[in-house]
Structures are given as C-alpha cells and as structure tokens.
N, C-alpha and C positions, 0 to 999 in steps of 0.2 A: 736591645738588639736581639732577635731572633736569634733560637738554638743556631749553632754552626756557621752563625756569620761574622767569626770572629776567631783567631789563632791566640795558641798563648802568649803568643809575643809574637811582633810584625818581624817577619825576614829582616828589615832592614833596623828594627830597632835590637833584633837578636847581633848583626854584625857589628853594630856600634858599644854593645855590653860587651861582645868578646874582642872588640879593639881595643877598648878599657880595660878590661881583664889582664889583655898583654900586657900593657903600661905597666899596670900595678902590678903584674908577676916579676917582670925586668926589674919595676923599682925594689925588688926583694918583700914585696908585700902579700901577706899570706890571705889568701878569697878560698872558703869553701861555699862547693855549689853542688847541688845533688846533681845526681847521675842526667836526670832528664828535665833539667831547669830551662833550655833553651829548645825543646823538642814542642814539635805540635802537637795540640792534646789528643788523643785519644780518640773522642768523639771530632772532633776537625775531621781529623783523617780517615775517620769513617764518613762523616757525609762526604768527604771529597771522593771516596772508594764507591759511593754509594750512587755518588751525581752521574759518574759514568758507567753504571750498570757494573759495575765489578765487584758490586758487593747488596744485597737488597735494603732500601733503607728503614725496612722492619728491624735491620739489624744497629742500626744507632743505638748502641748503650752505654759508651763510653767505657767499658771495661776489652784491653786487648785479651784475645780470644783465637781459636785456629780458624775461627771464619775468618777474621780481621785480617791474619798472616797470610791466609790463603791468597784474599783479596787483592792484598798488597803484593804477593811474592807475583800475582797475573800482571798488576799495572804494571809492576818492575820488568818483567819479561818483556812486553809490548813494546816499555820507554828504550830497551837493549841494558839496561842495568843488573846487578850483579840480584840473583833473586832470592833474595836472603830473609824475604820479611819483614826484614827491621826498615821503618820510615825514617831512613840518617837523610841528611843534607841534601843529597844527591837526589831521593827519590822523592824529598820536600819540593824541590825546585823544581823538580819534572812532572808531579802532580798541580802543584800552583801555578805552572804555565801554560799545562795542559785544558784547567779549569775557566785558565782566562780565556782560551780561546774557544772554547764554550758561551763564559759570560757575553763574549762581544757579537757570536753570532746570534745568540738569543737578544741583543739589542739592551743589556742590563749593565750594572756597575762592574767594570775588570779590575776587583780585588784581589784574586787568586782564592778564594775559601768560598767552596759551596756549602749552601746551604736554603735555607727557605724563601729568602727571596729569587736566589738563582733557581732552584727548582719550579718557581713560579714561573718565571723569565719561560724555561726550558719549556714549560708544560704548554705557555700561549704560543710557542715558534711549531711545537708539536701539531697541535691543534691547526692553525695556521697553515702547513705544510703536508696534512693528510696521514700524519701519525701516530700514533698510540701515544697518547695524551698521560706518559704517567712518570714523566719531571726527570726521568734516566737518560742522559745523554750515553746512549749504549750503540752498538756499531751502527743500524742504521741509520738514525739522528746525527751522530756524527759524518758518516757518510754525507747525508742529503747536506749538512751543514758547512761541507765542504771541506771537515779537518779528517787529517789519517791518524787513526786510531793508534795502528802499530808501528813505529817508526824502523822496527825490526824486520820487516815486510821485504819477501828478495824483491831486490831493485830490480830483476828482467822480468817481473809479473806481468804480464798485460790486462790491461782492463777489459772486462765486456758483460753483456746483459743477457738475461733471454726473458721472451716475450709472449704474448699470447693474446689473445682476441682484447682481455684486458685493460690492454694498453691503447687498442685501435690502430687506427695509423700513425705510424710513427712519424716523426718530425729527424729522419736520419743524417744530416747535413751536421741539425745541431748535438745530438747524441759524437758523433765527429769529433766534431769542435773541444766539444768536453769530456775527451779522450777513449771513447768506445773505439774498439780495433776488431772487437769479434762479436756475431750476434747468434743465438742458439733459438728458432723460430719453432713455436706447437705449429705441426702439421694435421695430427690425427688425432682422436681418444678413441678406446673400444675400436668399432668395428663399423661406427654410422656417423662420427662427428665429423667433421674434417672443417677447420680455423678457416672463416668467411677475409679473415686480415693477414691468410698466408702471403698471397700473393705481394702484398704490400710494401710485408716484413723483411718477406725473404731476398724481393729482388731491391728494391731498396736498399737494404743494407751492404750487399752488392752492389750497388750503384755508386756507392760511396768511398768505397776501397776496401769495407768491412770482407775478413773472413767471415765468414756464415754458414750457419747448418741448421739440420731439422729437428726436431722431436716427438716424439709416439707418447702419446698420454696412456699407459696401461689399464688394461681393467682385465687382470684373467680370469676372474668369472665369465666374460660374456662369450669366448670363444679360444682356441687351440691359440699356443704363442706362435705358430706359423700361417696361422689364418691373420692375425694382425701384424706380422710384420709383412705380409702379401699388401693386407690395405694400408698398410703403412708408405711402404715403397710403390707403391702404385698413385698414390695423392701426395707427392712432394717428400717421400722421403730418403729418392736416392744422392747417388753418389759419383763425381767426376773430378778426375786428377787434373785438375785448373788451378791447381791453387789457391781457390778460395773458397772449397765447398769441405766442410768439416766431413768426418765418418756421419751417419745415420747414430741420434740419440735415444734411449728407451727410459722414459721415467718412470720406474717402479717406486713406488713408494705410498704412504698412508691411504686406504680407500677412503675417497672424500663421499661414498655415498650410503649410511649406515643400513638403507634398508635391503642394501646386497649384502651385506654382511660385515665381519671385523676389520682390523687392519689389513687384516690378509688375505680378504676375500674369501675369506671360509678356507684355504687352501692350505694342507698340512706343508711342512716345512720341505719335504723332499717332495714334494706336488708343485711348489712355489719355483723348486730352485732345475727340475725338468721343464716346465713352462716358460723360464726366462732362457732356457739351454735352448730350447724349440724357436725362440724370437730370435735369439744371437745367430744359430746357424740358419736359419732363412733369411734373416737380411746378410749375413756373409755370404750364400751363395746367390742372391738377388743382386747386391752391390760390390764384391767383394773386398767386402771391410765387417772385422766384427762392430758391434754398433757400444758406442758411448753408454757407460751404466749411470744414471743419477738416480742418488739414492741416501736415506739419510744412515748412519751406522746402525742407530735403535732400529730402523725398521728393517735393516739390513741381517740384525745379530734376531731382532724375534720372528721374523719371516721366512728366511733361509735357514738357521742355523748358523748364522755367520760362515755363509760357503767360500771356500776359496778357489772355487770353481772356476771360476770367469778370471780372474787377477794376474793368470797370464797369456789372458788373447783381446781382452776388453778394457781401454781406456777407463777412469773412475772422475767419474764428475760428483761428488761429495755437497751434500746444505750442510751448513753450518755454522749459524747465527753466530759469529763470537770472534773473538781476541786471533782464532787461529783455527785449524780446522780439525783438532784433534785426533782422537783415536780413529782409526778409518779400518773400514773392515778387514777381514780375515785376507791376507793371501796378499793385498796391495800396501808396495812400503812407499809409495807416494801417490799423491793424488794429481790427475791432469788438468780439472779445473776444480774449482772451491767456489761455491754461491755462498757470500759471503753476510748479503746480506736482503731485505724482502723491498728494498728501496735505495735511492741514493740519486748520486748526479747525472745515473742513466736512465735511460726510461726500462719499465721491469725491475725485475731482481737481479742484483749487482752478483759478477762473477769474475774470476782472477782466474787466466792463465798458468801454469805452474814452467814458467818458462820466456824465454824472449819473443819479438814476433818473430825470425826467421825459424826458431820451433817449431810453432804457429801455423806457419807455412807448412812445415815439414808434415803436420801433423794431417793437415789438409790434402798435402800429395801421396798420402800414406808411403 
C-alpha cells in the first residue's frame, strides 16, 4: 500500500482496543500502552495536513516538527477546535472527515487518509476543472469542489465574485442560484482600456437581484491618480444610492507588466501612497464616496510603506488565498470584503462580504 494510505490503526479498530481496554481495567487487570499507541502516525497526519494545502507535501518526513504543529494548530483553527497542535481525537476525526469529503468529490476511495492515491484522485479533478494540477485540495479546489474549508467562517458572510473581460459573459441567473449576492465588475485599466464585457457584467448582475459595483485596474505609471479616476468615473465607474450599486473600487496591486517597471511601478513609497490619495479624492468628489481599496498586504506593506492613510475614509477589499484573511494592512482592524480565493462555484475570483446582506445594502446606500 502506498506511503500514507494507511493510519496506524483504523478509528474504529482503535475504539474496539479501548473498549477492551476498559473491560480489562474494570476486570482489575493491569495493560501498559505507550503514551501514543492509538494516535495516527506522524507521517498520516502530515499527508492529511499536506492533501489540504496546510502543510507542503515536500514536508512528509514523518518526524513531528514546528512545521507539522504549525500546520495542524491552522486545520484546528478552520475545524473551530481548541488550536493546541496536538492531533488528540478531536482533530483526528475532523481531519478524516474532512479528507473524505475530498476523496468523494475527486470520485476515489472515502477512507479518511490521504495519501498517493488520493493526491492522484485530486490531481485528475484538478486538471479536469481548470486547476493547478498539484494534488493539494487548498481553498480554491475545495471551493470549486463544493466543501467549505473553514467551518469557523461568520455565518453573516455573503458570497460574491468579481469579474473581468476573462470570464466573458456571464451566465448571472446561475451564478444566483449558487449563492452569488454581490458582483464587483473591471470597468477600466490605465487611461485607454475600458472592459468590452462591462456592460454584460454590470447590468446583468443587476438584473438578477445582485448588489454590484465597478473597478479601476491601476497602472500609476501611465498618468496622475486623478486623471484615472476621471477615466475611470467617466466609463462606468460611478456611483448611485439605489441600493444596489457598491462605492467605486481601485485595484492597486502587483504591476502585471515588467517592462513598465517593478512591483511598484517604479514609484517610491510616499509617491505610491500621494497618487492613490489623488485617485480616492477625485473619485470622492466625482461620486461622493471614497472608492473601495483592493489590495494584497505584501504589496500594500512594500509599496506604501504600509500607509494607514486611507483606513479611516476607505473601505478594504483584501486577496488572500487561505484559511483566513490574515494580517491586513496598517490602520484597518477589519476587512470589508476578502477575495478569498482565484476560483470556485462563482464565475471569477471568489469574495466574502465581511457582514450580512442588509450590510450589504447599507454599504451600497453609503
């Protein structure tokens, strides 16, 4: 049997040793058993750490280690268990039920113990599905796969996506159906693009009951942050108290085009953090609403300086592949939406509300 595809003893052959065990403690009969005789081994519980991206499975060595703890104290946090580390009972049986529900959407055996078969399983649904083909059932894959990663997750989240030429025309009926409530549509980049599948996105998603809003794809090399938040608001990016039209959003984040220059756009940090100043207060006095910031923290902490400039007039729409949305920049002690993941049951990139829909709303009416 393949590394990993195998516990050191089956769950249920572990509960029938320690129903015996009782027997013969009652019957006054004395059993020594080392400390960790009925625990999953080591390596087990690393590929299971590892099948869900919580741990890399470069790190299978079968010796516990602070990666291992680490790994495990994340699952534990996600399942809402006590996050201590330690793989006791509790976090055996939230990992092994977890796993099944992996095995079953990859179409393989529902043992509870990943390992190299399961990682195959995973790698063909991947493939199959327009995924990074590399055997880790990590937020997105689970996403598309239909299970919820954290069961710790606030229960008023609302789901929603946002979109971009990309995706094309969306199919917004069924995006609906399978719980989309807000859509966050690209309007503009720079100073010359303007999204041929706005129109599509934006009223579509509207048409459907969808809160919905726009977004400005930054490039501040190519011109003043108030000359693109002019073209911005001028091609679909403003803003009306209807209640279903979001604030105007600004995406700053990595330059996708190396021969303008670095992450930053060549722009020193207090150059970076004037020019997004220039974008916020022209679309506030164009729409009168500061405009949504999305952004990731790295590119937020080596771009700006980690500014906490903006954190008390500008909503924080946060990426953040993972478990949670973690550390979030300087100045904001919550985040209003979290992209959570690059795929999933919406069409685009999956995003959570930090709140209920009548928030939602609220947020829309400013």
């Amino acid at each position: 049997m393949p590394q990993g595809q195998h516990r050191t003893r089956s769950r249920l052959g572990t509960r029938l040793v320690l129903g015996l065990l009782s027997v013969a403690t009652c019957a006054g009969l004395a059993v020594g058993l080392s400390p960790g005789a009925f625990a999953v081994s080591t390596t087990q519980l690393q590929w299971d750490l590892a099948g869900m991206a919580y741990l890399p499975f470069s790190g299978i060595d079968g010796a516990s280690g602070p990666a291992t703890t680490a790994a495990t104290k994340a699952f534990q946090s996600d399942a809402c268990l006590t996050a201590d580390g330690i793989d006791g009972p509790q976090t055996d049986a939230a990992l092994s039920a977890k796993v099944k529900q992996v095995q079953g959407a990859a179409g393989t055996t529902q043992d509870g113990a990943f390992g190299a078969g399961t990682k195959s399983a995973v790698q063909a649904w991947q493939s199959a599905h327009g995924l990074t083909a590399d055997g880790a059932a990590g937020p997105a894959t689970m996403s598309a796969m239909g299970i919820t990663r954290s069961s710790c997750a606030a229960p008023s989240a609302v789901k929603g996506m946002d979109v971009s030429s990309h995706q094309s025309n969306v199919d917004w009926a069924a995006a609906w159906a399978n719980g989309g409530r807000f859509a966050i549509v690209k309007a503009t980049e720079g100073i010359a693009y303007k999204s041929p599948n706005y129109a599509q996105q934006y009223n579509g998603s509207a048409g459907v009951g969808m809160v919905r809003g726009a977004y400005h794809f930054a490039l501040p090399d190519r011109s003043t942050g108030t000359v693109q938040a002019d073209y911005f608001v001028n091609n679909g990016g403003g803003w009306t108290a209807d209640g279903k039209t979001l604030p105007p959003s600004l995406d700053i984040e990595y330059n996708p085009y190396p021969a303008d220059g670095n992450s930053c756009y060549n722009l020193s940090q207090s150059a970076m953090v004037s020019w997004i100043s220039a974008f916020s207060t022209q679309v506030r006095a164009r729409t009168g609403r500061y405009p949504i910031i999305y952004t990731t923290t790295d590119w937020w902490t080596t771009c700006t300086g980690n500014s906490s400039a903006f954190s008390a007039t500008n909503p924080l729409w946060v990426a953040r592949y993972s478990s949670s949305a973690g550390t979030l920049p300087a100045g904001w002690s919550k985040y209003t939406i979290w992209q959570n993941a690059s795929s999933g049951g919406l069409p685009g990139d999956q995003d959570l509300f930090n709140g209920n829909q009548a928030a939602l709303v609220a947020l829309a009416n400013g």
